[in-house]
VEXDREN-2710 file (C-alpha; in Angstrom, 1 decimal):
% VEXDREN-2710
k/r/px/py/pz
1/UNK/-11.4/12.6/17.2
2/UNK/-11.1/9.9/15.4
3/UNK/-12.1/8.5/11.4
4/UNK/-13.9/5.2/11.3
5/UNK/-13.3/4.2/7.7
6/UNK/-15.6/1.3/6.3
7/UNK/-15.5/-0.9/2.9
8/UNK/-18.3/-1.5/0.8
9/UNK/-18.3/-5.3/1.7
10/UNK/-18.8/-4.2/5.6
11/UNK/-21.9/-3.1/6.3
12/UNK/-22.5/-4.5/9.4
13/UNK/-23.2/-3.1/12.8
14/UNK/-21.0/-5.9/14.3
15/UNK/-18.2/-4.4/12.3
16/UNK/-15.1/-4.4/15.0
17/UNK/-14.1/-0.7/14.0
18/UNK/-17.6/0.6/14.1
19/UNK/-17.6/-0.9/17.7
20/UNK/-15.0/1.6/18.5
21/UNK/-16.9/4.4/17.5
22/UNK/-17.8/7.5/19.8
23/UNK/-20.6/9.0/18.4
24/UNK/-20.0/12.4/19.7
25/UNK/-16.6/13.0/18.6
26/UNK/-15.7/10.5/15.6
27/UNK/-16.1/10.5/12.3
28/UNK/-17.8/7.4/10.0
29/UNK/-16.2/7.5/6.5
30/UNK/-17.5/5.5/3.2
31/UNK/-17.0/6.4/-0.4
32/UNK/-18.3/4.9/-3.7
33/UNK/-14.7/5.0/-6.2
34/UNK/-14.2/4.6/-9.5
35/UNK/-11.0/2.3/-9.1
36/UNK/-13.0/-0.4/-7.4
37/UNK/-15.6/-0.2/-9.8
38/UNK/-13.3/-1.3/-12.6
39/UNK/-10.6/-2.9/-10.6
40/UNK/-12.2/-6.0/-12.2
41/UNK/-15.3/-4.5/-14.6
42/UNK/-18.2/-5.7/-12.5
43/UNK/-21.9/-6.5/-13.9
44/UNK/-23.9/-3.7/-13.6
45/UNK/-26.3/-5.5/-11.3
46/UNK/-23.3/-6.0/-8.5
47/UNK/-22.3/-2.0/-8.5
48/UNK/-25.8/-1.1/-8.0
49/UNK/-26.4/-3.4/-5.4
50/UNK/-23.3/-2.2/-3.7
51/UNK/-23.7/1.4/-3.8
52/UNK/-27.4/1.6/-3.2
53/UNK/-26.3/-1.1/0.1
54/UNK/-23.9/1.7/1.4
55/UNK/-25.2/4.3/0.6
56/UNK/-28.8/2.9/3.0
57/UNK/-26.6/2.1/5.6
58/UNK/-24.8/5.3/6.2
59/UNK/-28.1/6.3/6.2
60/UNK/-29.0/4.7/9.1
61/UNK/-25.8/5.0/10.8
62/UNK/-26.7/8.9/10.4
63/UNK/-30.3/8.4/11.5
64/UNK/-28.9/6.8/14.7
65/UNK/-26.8/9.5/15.6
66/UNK/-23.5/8.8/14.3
67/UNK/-21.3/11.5/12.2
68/UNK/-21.3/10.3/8.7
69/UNK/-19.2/11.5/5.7
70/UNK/-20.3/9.5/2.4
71/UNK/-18.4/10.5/-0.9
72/UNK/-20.5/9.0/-4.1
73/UNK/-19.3/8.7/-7.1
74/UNK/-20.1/11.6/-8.9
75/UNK/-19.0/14.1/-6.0
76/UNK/-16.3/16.8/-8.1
77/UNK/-13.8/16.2/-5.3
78/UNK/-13.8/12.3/-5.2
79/UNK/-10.3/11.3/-6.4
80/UNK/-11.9/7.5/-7.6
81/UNK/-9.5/5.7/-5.2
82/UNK/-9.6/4.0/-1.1
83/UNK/-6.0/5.6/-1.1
84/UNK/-7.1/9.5/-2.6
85/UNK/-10.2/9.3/-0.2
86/UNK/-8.3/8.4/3.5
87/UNK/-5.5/10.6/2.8
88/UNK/-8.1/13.6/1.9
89/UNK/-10.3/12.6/4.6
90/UNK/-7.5/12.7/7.0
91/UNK/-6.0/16.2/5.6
92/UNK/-9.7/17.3/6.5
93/UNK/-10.1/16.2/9.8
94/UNK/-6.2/15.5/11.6
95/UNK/-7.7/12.6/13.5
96/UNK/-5.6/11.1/15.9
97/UNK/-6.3/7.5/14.6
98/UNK/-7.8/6.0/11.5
99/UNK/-9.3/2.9/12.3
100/UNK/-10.0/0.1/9.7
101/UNK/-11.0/-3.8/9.8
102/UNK/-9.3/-5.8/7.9
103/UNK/-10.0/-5.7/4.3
104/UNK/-11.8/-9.2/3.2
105/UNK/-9.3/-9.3/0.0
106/UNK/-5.6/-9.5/-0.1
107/UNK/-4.9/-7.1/-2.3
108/UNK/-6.9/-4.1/-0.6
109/UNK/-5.2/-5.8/2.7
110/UNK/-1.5/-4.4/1.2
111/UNK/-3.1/-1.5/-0.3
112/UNK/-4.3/-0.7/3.7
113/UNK/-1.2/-2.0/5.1
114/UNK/0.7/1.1/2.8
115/UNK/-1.1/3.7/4.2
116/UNK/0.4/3.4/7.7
117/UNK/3.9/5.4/6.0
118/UNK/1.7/7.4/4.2
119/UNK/-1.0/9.1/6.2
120/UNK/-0.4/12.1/8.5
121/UNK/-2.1/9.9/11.3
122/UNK/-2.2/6.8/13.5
123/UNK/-3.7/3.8/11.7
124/UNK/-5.6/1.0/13.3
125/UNK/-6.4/-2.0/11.8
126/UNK/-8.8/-4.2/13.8
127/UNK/-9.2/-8.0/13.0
128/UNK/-12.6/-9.2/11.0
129/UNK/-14.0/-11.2/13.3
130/UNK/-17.5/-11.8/11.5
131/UNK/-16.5/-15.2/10.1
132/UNK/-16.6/-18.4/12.2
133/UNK/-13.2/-19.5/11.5
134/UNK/-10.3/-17.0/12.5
135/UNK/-7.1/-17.1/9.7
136/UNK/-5.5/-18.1/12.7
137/UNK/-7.8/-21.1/14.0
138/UNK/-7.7/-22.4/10.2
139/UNK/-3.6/-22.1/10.0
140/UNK/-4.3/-24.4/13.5
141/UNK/-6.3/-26.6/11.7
142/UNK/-4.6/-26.9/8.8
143/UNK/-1.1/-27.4/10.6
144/UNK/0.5/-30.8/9.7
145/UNK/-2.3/-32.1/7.4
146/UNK/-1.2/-33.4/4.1
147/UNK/-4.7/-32.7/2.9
148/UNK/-7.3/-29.8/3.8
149/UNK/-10.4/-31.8/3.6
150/UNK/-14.1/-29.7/4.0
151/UNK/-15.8/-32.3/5.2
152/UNK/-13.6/-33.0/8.5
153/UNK/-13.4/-28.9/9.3
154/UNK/-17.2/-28.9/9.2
155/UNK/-17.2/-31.3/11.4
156/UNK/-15.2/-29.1/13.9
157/UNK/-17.1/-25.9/13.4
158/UNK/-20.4/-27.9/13.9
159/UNK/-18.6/-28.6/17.4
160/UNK/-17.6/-25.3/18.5
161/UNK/-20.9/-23.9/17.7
162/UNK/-23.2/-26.8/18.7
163/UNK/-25.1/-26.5/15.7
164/UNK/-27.3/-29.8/14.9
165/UNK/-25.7/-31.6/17.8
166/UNK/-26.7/-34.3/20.4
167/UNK/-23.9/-34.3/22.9
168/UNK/-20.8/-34.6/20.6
169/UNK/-22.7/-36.8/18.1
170/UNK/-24.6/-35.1/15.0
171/UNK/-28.3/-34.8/15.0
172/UNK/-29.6/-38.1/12.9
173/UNK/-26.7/-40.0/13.0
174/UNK/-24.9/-38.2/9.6
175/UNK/-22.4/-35.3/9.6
176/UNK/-24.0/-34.9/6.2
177/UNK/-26.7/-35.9/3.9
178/UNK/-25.6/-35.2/0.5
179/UNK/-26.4/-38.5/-0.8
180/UNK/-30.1/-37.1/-0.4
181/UNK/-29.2/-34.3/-2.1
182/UNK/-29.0/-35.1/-5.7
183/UNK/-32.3/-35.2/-6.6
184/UNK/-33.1/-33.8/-10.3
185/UNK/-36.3/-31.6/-10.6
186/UNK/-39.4/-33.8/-10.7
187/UNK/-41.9/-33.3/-13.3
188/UNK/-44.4/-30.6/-12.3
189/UNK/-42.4/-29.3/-9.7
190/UNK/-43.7/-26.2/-7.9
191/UNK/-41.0/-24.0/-7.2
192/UNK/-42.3/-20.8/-5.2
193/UNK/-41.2/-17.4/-6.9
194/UNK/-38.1/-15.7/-4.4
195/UNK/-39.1/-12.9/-2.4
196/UNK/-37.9/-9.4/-5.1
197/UNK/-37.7/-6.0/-3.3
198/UNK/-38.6/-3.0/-5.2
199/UNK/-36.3/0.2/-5.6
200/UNK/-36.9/3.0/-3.6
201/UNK/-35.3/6.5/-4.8
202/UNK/-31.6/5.8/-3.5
203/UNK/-31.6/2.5/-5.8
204/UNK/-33.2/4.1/-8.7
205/UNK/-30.5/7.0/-8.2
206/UNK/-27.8/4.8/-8.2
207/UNK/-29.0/2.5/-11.0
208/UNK/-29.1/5.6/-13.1
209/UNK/-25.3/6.5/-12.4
210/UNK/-24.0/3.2/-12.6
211/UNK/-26.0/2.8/-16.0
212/UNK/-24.2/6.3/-17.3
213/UNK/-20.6/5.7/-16.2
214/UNK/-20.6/2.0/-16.3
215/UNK/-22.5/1.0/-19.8
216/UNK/-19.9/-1.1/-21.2
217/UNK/-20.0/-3.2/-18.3
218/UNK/-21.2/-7.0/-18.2
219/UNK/-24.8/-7.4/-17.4
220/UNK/-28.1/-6.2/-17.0
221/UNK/-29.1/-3.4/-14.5
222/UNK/-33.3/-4.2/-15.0
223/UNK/-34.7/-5.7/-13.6
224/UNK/-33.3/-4.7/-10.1
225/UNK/-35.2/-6.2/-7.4
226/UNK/-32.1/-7.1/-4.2
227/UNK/-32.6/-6.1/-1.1
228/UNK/-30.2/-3.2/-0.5
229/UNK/-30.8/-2.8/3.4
230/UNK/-30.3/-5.6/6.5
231/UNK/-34.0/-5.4/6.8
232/UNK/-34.9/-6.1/3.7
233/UNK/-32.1/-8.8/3.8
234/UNK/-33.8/-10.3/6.9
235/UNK/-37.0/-10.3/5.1
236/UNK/-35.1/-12.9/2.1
237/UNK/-33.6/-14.9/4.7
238/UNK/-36.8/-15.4/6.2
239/UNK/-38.6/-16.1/2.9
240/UNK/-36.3/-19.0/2.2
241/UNK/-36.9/-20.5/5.5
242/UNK/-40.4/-20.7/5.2
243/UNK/-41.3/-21.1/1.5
244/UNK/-38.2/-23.0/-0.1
245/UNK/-35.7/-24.3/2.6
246/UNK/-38.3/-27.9/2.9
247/UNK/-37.2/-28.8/-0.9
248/UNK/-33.7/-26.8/-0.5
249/UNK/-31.5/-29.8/0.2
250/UNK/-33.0/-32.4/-2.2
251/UNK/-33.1/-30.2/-5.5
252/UNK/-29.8/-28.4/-4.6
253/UNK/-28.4/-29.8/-7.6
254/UNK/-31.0/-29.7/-9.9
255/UNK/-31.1/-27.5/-13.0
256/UNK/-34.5/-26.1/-15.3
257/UNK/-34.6/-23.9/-18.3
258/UNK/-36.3/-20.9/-17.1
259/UNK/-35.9/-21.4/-13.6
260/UNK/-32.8/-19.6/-12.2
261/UNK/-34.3/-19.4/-8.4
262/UNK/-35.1/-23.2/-8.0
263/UNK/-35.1/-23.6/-4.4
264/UNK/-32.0/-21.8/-3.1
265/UNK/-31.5/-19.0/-0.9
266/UNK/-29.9/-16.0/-2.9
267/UNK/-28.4/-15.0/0.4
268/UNK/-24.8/-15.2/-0.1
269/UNK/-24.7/-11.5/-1.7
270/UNK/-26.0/-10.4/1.6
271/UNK/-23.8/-12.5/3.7
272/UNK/-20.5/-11.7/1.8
273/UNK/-21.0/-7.7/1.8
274/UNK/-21.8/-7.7/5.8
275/UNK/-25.9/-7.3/5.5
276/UNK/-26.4/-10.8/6.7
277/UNK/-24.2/-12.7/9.6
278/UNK/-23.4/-16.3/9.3
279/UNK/-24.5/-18.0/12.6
280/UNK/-27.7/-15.9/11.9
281/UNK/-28.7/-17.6/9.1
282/UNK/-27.4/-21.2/10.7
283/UNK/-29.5/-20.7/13.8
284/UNK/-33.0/-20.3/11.8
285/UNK/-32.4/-22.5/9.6
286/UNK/-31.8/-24.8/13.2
287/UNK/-35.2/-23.6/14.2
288/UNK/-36.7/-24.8/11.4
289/UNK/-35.9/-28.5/11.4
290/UNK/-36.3/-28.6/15.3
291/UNK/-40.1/-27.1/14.1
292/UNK/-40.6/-29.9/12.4
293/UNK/-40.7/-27.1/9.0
294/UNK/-37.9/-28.4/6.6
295/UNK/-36.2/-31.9/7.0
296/UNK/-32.8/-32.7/8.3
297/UNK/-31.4/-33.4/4.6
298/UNK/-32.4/-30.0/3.7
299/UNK/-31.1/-28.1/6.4
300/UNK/-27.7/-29.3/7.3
301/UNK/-27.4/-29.2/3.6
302/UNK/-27.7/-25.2/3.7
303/UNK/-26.0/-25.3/6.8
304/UNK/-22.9/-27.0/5.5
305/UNK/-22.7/-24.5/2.6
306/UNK/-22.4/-21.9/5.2
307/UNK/-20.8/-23.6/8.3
308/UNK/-18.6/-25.5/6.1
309/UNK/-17.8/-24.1/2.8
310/UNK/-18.1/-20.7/2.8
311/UNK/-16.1/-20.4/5.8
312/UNK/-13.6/-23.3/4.2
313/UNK/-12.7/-21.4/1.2
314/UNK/-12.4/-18.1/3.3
315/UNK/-9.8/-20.2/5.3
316/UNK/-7.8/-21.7/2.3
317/UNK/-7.3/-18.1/0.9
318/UNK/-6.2/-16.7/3.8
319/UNK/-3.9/-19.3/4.0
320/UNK/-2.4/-19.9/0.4
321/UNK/-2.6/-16.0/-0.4
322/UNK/-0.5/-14.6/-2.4
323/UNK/1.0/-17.5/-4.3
324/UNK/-2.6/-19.1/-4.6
325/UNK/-3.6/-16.5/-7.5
326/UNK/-0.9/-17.9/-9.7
327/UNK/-1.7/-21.6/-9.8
328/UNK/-1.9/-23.5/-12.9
329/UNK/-1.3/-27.1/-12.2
330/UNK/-3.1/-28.6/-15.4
331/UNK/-1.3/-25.9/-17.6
332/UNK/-4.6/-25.0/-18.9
333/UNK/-3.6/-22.1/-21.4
334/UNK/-6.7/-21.6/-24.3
335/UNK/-8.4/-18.2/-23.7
336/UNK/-12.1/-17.8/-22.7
337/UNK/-14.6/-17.8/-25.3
338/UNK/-16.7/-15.3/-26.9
339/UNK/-19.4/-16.7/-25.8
340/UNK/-19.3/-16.8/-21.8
341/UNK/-20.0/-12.9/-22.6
342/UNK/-22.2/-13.0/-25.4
343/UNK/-23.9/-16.6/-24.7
344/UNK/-24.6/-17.1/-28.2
345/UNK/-23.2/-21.0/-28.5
346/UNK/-25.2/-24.0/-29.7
347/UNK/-24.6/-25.5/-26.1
348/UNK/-27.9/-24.9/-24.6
349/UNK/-26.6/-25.6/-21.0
350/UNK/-24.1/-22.6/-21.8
351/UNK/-26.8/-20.4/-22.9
352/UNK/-29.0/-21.0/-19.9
353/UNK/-26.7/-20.4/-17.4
354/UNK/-24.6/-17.2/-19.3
355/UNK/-28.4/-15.8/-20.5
356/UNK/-29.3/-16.0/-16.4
357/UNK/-25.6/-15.1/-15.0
358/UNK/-26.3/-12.1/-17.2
359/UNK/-29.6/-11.1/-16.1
360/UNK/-29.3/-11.8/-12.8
361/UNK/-25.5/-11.5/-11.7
362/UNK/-26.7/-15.0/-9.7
363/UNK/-26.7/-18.8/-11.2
364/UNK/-26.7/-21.5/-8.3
365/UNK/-23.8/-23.5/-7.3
366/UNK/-23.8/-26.1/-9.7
367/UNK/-24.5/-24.2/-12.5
368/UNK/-21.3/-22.6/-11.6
369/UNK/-19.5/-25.8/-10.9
370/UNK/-21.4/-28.4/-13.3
371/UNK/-21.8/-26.7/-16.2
372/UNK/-19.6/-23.5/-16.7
373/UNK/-17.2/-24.3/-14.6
374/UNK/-17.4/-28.1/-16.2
375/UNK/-16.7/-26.9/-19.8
376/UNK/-14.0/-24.1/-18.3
377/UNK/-12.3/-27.4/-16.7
378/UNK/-12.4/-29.7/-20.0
379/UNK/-11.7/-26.8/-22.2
380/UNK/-8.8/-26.3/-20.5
381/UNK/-9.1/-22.7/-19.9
382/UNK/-6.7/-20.5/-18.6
383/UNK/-7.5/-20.0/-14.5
384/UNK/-6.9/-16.0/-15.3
385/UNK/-9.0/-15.8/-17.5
386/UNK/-11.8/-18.0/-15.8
387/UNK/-11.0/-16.1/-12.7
388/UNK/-11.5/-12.7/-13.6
389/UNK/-15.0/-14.2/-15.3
390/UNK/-16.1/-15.5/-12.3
391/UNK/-15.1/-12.0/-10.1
392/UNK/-16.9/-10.1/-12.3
393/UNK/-20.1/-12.2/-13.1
394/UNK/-21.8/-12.1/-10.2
395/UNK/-23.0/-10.1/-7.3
396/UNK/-21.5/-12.2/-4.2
397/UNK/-18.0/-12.6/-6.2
398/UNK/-15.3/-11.5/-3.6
399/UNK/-11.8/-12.8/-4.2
400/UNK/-11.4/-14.6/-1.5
401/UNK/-14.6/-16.5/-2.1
402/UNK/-14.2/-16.5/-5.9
403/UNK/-10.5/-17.8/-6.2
404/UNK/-10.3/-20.5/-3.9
405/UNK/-14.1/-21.8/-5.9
406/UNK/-13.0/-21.2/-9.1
407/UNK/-9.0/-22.4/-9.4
408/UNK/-9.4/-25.3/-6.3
409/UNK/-12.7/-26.2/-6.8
410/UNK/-13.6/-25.4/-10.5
411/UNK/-10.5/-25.8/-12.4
412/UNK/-8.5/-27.8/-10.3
413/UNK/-5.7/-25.2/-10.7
414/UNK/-3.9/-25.8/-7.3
415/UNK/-3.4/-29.7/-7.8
416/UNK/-5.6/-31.1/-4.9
417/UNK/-5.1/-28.4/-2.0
418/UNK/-9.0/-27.6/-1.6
419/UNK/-10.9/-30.4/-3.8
420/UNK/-9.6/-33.9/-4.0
421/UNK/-10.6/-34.5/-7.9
422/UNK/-11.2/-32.3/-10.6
423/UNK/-15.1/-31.6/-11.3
424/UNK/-15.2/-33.1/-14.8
425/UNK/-18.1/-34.7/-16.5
426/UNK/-19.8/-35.6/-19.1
427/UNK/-23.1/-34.6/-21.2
428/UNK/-24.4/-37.2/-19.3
429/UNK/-24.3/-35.0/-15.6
430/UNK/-26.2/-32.7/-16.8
431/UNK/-29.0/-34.5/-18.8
432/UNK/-29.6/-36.4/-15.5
433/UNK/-29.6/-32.9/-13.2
434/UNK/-31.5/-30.8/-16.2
435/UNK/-34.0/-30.4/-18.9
436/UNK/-31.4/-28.7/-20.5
437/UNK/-30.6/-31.3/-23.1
438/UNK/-34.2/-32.0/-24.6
439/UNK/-33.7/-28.3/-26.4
440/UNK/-30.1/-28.5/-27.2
441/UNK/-28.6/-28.6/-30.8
442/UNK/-26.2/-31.4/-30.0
443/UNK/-27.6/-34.9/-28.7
444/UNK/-26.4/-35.8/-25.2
445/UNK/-25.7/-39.8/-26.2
446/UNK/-24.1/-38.7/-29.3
447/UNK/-20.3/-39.1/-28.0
448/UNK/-18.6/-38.3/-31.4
449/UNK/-18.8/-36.4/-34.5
450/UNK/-20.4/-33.3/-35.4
451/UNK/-24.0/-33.2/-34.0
452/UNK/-22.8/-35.1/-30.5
453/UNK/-22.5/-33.0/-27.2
454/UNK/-18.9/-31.1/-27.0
455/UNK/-18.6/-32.4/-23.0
456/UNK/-19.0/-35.9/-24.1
457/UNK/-15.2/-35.6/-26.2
458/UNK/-14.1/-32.9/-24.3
459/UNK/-14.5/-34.9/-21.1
460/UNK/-12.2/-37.9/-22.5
461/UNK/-9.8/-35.5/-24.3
462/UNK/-9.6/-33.6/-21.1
463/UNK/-8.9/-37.2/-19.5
464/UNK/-6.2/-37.9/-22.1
465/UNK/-4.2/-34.4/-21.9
466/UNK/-4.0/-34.6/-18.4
467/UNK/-3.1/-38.3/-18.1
468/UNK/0.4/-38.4/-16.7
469/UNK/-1.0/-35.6/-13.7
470/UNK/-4.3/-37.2/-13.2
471/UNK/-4.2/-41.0/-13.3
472/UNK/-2.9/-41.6/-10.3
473/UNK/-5.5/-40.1/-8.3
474/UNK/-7.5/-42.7/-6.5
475/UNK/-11.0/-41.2/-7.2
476/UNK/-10.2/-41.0/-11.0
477/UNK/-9.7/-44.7/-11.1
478/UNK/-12.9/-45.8/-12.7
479/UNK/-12.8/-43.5/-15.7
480/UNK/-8.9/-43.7/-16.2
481/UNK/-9.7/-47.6/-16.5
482/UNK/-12.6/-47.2/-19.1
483/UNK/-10.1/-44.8/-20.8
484/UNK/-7.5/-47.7/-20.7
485/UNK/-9.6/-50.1/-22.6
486/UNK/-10.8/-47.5/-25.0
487/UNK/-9.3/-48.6/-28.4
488/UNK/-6.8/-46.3/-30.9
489/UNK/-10.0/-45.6/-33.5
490/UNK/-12.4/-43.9/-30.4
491/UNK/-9.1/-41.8/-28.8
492/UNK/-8.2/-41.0/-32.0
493/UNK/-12.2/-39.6/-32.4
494/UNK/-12.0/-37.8/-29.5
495/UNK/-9.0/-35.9/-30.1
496/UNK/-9.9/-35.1/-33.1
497/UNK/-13.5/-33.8/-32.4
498/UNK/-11.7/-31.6/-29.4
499/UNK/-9.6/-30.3/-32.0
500/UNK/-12.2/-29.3/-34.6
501/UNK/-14.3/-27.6/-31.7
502/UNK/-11.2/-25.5/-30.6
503/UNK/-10.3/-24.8/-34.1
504/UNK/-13.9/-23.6/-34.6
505/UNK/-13.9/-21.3/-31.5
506/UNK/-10.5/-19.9/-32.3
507/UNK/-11.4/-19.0/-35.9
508/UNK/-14.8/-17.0/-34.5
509/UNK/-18.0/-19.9/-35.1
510/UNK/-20.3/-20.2/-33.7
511/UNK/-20.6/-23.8/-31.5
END
């Protein structure tokens, strides 16, 4: 006989070692352990999400015939680790072979690499094959390319899979249609409430463990309302395709107090932990602009964020792992603040997004990239620190999804290799993609002094720190230029108004 072992991110049928399972004589093996748990201390939102999601689907698996052995959390023998739990299990039952996939994250991947000299047993480790892109087919890709650039990989995988072609030309013309896609939220806007699940007995179990042995963890645990099952992640999917995918693409961008949802999906915690498949979600989302349901903007728009990037970033950390985790390129060194945990700051774009990160253990993508990522970037924060934020925030927050986002994308932390500019802005951005502003303590067009917005000076004392690494790149031009003609007197106010506000988060304030 043989044990199928399966990670909490992996809860898929099309899993490659739960392929190779014989259900009369093998073994399916999952446990809940403390050392993943707090590995990184996750919200409480994302460890009940997980659990509850594993601990449904070896349900099923058991409903459909299959030997399952689940080890929660709380079980007296459970020794809290992946490594404690196969080498018990396989003291239990002397299988012949263990058989794994491929862990998503590097770290687990050496951790399962290990075990081959340790266990009493034959060790199998199967290649994930549920993303679109292989390691391999990106190292292809990649291969003689001074830069890695999204936009011409999507245009590949869009290819291979003959999604929103004509021939070998895109459908409309466009690979893409972002410059549709920047629309802030109209006045009056009628955004349809997302579909919420409520918790059944397994959920409400595991949010009462996770809420005893995990209290002093980030975020809220209620209210709970994820879909824990592939059902009742079919059931979101579908939701978004029919009620908010026709506004999806054009308000991607946009930002509203109160409004956390807007029109996205609030699939990726489904797709990353195995519930969801990506081509899936590409093909109904085909479905509905061949319909006539949602319009071409809006649906390659979601498309590319799953066709593209997702796969894109997987790719980049597969490729740059382990020496990605250490990059600094900017030298960003100041710590995080206080008040990405707390969200008590003046800033109310801050306390928007922090309040709703912690409520939710979601905020959209350019919440994540605009705003906290945006002051993380002209702050000048340490990519560790940011990192470990990020990976722990929020319910779809793998490594390799989170690292590649946060230090090539966010912070610019690998000098170019994923994004070809660093994300910086202004006050401006987000007044134009928010309603953020109008309740804010600081005044967006005030650009120096006390009561003016801190991403108005820290945007230009970002500019000037970073100078001798930054000028040169050709899509900084235009603000590297204004900063050329910007006399001694206003440099001089900006430096000194960064300083005050750093000096003022150091010594404990309030900003």
């Amino acid at each position: 006989m043989n044990v199928i072992f399966i990670f909490g991110d992996q809860l898929s049928r099309d899993l490659p070692s739960l392929k190779t399972a014989d259900k009369q004589s093998d073994v399916i093996m999952m446990c809940e352990v403390n050392s993943e748990a707090v590995a990184v201390k996750h919200h409480k939102k994302k460890i009940v999400f997980l659990f509850s999601a594993m601990r449904h689907f070896a349900d099923e698996l058991a409903r459909d015939g299959y030997t399952v052995h689940y080890v929660t959390l709380n079980e007296a023998e459970n020794t809290q680790s992946f490594e404690g739990e196969l080498a018990r299990m396989v003291k239990h039952y002397s299988p012949e072979t263990l058989t794994l996939t491929e862990p998503s994250e590097h770290r687990v991947r050496e951790l399962v690499k290990a075990l081959t000299d340790t266990l009493d047993c034959a060790v199998n480790i199967l290649p994930d094959d549920r993303f679109l892109c292989s390691p391999d087919a990106f190292r292809e890709w990649a291969k003689g390319r001074k830069q890695f650039r999204m936009e011409y990989f999507y245009r590949g995988l869009r290819r291979k899979y003959n999604v929103l072609m004509e021939g070998d030309k895109p459908v409309g013309g466009a690979w893409n249609y972002d410059k549709e896609n920047r629309s802030p939220a109209k006045e009056g806007l009628q955004i349809p409430k997302p579909l919420m699940k409520t918790p059944d007995a397994i959920t409400k179990d595991v949010m009462g463990v996770v809420q005893d042995r995990f209290s002093d963890h980030f975020g809220d645990i209620e209210p709970f309302h994820y879909a824990v099952t592939r059902a009742g992640a079919l059931d979101v999917l579908d939701d978004f395709i029919e009620t908010r995918l026709i506004n999806f693409g054009t308000y991607q961008d946009a930002m509203l107090s109160g409004q956390p949802w807007m029109f996205h999906s609030h699939i990726s915690l489904y797709l990353n932990c195995g519930l969801l498949g990506p081509l899936e979600c590409i093909r109904k989302a085909e479905i509905a602009y061949h319909s006539g349901a949602a319009p071409l903007n809006c649906v390659e728009g979601f498309i590319r964020q799953i066709l593209g990037w997702r796969e894109y970033v997987k790719g980049i950390y597969d490729l740059m792992m382990p020496d990605y985790r250490a990059e600094n390129y900017l030298g960003a060194k100041r710590a995080l603040p206080e008040f990405y945990w707390s969200g008590q700051t003046q800033m109310n774009c801050m306390k928007q997004c922090i309040t709703e990160t912690r409520q939710n253990a979601y905020a959209h993508h350019i919440q994540r990239l605009m705003v906290l990522g945006n002051f993380a970037l002209i702050a000048g924060l340490h990519p560790d620190e940011v990192n470990e934020w990020y990976h722990l925030v929020y319910a779809d927050a793998y490594e390799w999804v989170e690292l590649p986002n946060v230090s090539g994308m966010v912070l610019f932390a690998d000098g170019g290799v994923l994004a070809s500019k660093p994300y910086a802005a202004s006050g401006a951005y987000i007044n134009r993609m928010s309603n953020y502003c109008g309740s804010c303590s600081y005044k967006v067009t005030v650009k120096n002094g006390p009561k003016a917005c801190p991403f108005n000076y820290l945007y230009w004392n970002f500019m000037i720190e970073n100078q001798e690494k930054l000028s040169a790149n050709p899509r900084l031009a235009m603000p590297y230029r204004t900063l050329a003609k910007m006399s001694d007197t206003k440099r001089a106010a900006v430096t000194s108004d960064a300083a005050r506000f750093f000096n003022k988060i150091e010594s404990g304030e309030i900003v």
